[in-house]
N, C-alpha and C positions, 0 to 999 in steps of 0.2 A: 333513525339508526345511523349510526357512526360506525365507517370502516376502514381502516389504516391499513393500506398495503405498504409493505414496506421492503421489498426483495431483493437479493443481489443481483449481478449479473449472469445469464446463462454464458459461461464464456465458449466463444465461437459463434453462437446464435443470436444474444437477446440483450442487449444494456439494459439496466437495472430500471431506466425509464422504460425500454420498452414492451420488459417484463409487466411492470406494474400498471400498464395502460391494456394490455394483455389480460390480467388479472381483472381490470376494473370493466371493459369490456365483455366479460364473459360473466360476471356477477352484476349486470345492468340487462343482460336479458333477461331474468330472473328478477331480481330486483329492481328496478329503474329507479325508486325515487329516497333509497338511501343515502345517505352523505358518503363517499367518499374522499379518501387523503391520500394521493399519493406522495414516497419518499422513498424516491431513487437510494438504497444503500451500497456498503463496501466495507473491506474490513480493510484498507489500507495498499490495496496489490493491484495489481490491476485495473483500470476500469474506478477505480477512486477518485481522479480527475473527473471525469465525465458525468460521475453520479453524482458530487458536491456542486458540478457546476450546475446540471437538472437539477436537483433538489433547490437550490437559492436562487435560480434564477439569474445564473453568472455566465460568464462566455472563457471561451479557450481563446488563451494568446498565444501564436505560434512566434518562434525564433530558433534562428540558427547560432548551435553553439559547437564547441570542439566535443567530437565525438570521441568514442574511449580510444583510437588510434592516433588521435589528434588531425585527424580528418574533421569539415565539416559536417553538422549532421542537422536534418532537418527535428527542432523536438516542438515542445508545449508545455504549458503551465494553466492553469484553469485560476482565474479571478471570478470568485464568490461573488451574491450580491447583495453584500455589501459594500463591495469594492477595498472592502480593508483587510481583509484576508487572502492567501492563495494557498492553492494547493498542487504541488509539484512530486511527481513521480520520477523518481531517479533515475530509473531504467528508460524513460523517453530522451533520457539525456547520455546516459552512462551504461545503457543495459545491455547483455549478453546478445540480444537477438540482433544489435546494431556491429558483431564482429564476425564476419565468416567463418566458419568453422575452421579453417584451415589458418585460421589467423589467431586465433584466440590463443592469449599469451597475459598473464596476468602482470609478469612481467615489467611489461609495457603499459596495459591500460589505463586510464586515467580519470578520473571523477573530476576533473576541470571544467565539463559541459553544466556540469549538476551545480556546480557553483555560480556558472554561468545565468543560469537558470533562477538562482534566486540573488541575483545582482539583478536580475529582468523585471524579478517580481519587488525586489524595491524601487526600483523604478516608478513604477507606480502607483507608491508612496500606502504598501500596506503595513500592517503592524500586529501580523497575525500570517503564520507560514506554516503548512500542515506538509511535513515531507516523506513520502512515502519511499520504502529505501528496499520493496525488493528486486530481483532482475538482474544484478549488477553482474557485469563484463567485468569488476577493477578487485583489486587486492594493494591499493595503495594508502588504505587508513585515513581515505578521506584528502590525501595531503593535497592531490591536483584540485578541489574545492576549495580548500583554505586558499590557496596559491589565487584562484581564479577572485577571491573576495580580498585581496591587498596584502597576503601574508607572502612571507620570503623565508623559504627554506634551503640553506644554506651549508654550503660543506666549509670545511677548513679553513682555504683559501676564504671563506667571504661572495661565493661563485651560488648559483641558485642551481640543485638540483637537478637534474629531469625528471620527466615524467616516468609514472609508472612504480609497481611495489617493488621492481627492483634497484631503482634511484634511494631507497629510504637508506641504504647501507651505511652510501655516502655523508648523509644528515650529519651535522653537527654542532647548529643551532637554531632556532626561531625569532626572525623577525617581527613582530605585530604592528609597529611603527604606523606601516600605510594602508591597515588593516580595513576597512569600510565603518567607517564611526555610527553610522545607521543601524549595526545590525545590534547595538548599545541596549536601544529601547524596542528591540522586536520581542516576541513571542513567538516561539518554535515548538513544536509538539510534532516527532516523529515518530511514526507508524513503526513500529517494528515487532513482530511476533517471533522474535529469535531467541533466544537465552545463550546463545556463545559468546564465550568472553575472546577477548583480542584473538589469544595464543594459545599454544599447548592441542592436546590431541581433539581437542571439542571448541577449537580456536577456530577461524575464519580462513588459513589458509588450508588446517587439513580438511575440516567437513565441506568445504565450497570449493576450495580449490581446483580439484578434478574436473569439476562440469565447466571451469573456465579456461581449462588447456593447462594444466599445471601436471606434470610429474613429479615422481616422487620428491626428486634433486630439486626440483623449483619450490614445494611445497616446505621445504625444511629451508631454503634459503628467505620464502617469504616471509615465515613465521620467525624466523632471527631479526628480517629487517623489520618487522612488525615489532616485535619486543624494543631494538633500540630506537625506534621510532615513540615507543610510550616511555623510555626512560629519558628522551630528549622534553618530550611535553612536560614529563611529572618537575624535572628539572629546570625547565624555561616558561611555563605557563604555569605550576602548580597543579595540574591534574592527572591524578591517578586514575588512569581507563586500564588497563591493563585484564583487571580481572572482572570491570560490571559488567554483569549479566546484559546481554543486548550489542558489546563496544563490536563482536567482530561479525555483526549481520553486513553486511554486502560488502565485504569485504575489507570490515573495517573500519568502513563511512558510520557507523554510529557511535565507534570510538572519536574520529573526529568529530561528528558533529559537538559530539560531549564536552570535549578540548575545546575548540574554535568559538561554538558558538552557545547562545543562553537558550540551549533544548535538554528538553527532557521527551526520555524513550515511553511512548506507553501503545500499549497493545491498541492495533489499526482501526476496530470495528469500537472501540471505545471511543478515541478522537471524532469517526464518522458523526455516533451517535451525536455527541456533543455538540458536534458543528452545525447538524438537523436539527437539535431539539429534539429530539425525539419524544424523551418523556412527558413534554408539555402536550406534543403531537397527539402519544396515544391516552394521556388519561383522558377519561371519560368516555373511549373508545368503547364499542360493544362487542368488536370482535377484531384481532389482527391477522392479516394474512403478508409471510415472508416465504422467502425461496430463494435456492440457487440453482446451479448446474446438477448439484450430485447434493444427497443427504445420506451421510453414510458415522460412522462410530469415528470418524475423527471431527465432525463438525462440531462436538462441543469441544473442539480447542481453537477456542479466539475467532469463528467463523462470523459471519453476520446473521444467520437464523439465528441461531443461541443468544447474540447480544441483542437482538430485536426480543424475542419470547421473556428473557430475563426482566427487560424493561419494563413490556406488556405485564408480567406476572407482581408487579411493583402495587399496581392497580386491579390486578385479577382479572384479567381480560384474558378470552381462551385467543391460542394460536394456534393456527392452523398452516405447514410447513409443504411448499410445491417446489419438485424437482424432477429435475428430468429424467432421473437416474433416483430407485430407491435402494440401498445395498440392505444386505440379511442381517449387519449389524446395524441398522438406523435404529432400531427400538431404544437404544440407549437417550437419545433425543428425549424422550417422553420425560427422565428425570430431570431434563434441564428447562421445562418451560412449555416445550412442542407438545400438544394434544394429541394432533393427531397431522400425520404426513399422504403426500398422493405424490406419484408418478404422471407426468402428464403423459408418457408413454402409451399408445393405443394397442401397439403388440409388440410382435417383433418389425423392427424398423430398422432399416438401411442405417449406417449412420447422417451419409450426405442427408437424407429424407429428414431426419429428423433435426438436425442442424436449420435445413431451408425451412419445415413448417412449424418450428416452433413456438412461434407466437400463435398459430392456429389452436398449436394442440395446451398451450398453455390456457388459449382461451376456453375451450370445451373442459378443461378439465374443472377449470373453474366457474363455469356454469352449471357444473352437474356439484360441485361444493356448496356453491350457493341454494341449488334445490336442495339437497339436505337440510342448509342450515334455518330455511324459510321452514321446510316442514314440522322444523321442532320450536319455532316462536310462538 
């Protein structure tokens, strides 16, 4: 018998590895001489790094890059193993939790670390970059990244900008000249589960803007300098971002990415799969078991349960969904693949408690899943 664990991360508690060793653990008291597969997942956010690199057998490369105040910052990048892909999370470089509160100014911050970041990863001669883009501290469209990979953006005089979404004002042309000729023959595949286009009310500076220290006055200055920022591009590189669905997730960065570089946006827990194999993983599978933190009526939107079950249901394989957290809307789960769902929850628990013992209680819970599913073979 063939078993695919496949789960996310419990975040705050369990990495997606050590969810699934959790899982495999507690269905080998029970069954012991089953085959199991594990496959650390992610849908792109978080904890995406860590799960790509368990899953292939890869390692994380640490570097310091310019961080969103253009301070140093300590980040990371995960090389796969196959050594010819990496996977790079923006926010280890560029993300909101790297600005104190009292500081956060979108203003100013800058996506140059994130660029940084994958000059790191060609470095070491990949040709396959998977970039995870939520988190973001910036509202600068990407520009400090370009800037950080050879581009030169330029006011009037011929003078290179500053940093930050409110340097774009100044913009008045685009250099590529000394651009990184490498990134020619790459492959980019960016994680983004946003549908905001650049600008406008459903734009990047009004729906994000707030959580990154923006006011009203800064939110309608961003989104100006946003707009003549994609009429500099449409006019000196040829691409119109302005309105694709995706261009103003963190702030923007996936309109640039779109501009600068040869990526395309697609939903986070899709690139995972892809990167895992997954479907090869589970045919012939006899049962799949995924999970995350919470399973509740939003995780059929782009979650990784949903894109694991889906896969599984490719082949007919039942799934079966463990979380920490079940809410009153989960049922909706059932039309997208999930069989059936379990709380590893034992009562009421403390939260610390159930943070510190959760791989225990992931394990018992999936021990008493496994006696069910033996009973009915």
């Amino acid at each position: 018998m063939k078993i695919v664990i496949a789960p996310d991360s419990f975040k705050e508690s369990l990495s997606a590895l050590e969810a699934a060793d959790s899982i495999e653990r507690g269905f080998k008291k029970v069954m012991p001489y089953a085959e199991y597969v594990k496959v650390p997942m992610a849908d792109g956010g978080e904890g995406t790094v860590q799960s790509l690199v368990d899953a292939t057998g890869g390692e994380i490369i640490y570097k310091t890059v310019t961080g969103p105040l253009g301070e140093p910052a300590d980040a990371f990048f995960g090389l796969l193993g196959n050594k010819k892909s990496a996977v790079i999370e923006m926010a280890a470089a560029s993300g909101l939790h790297l600005v104190p509160l009292e500081k956060r100014n979108p203003l100013l911050t800058t996506t140059r670390g994130t660029g940084e970041l994958i000059a790191a990863a060609l470095d070491h001669g990949v040709n396959h970059i998977i970039i995870g883009i939520g988190g973001s501290a910036t509202n600068d469209g990407g520009a400090g990244m370009a800037k950080a990979l050879g581009a030169r953006l330029l006011d009037e005089e011929g003078i290179d900008i500053g940093e930050g979404g409110g340097s774009l004002s100044r913009l008045a042309s685009i250099d590529l000249s000394g651009f990184d000729p490498r990134l020619e023959s790459i492959e980019i595949e960016v994680a983004c589960d946003v549908d905001s286009p650049l600008t406008g009310a459903k734009g990047a500076s009004a729906i994000f803007g707030p959580q990154k220290g923006a006011d009203a006055g800064m939110i309608a200055e961003l989104d100006r300098n946003l707009s003549h920022y994609a009429a500099i591009i449409k006019r000196d590189l040829g691409k119109n971002i302005l309105e694709v669905p995706g261009s103003g997730a963190a702030g923007g960065l996936g309109g640039g990415l779109l501009a600068f570089l040869p990526a395309e946006l697609k939903r986070g827990v899709n690139i995972v799969m892809e990167a895992v194999r997954l479907s090869q993983i589970v045919e012939g599978a006899d049962l799949v078991i995924t999970g995350e933190g919470r399973i509740d009526g939003q995780t059929i939107f782009g979650k990784t349960p949903i894109g694991v079950a889906k896969t599984a249901k490719q082949f007919g394989v039942p799934v079966i969904g463990i979380a920490g957290t079940v809410s009153s809307d989960s049922d909706i789960v059932h039309d997208h693949g999930i069989d059936a769902v379990f709380s590893i929850l034992p009562g009421v628990v403390a939260l610390d408690d159930a943070f510190k013992h959760a791989g225990d209680f992931v394990e018992r819970t999936a021990a008493n899943i496994a006696a069910v599913w033996k009973m009915n073979l």
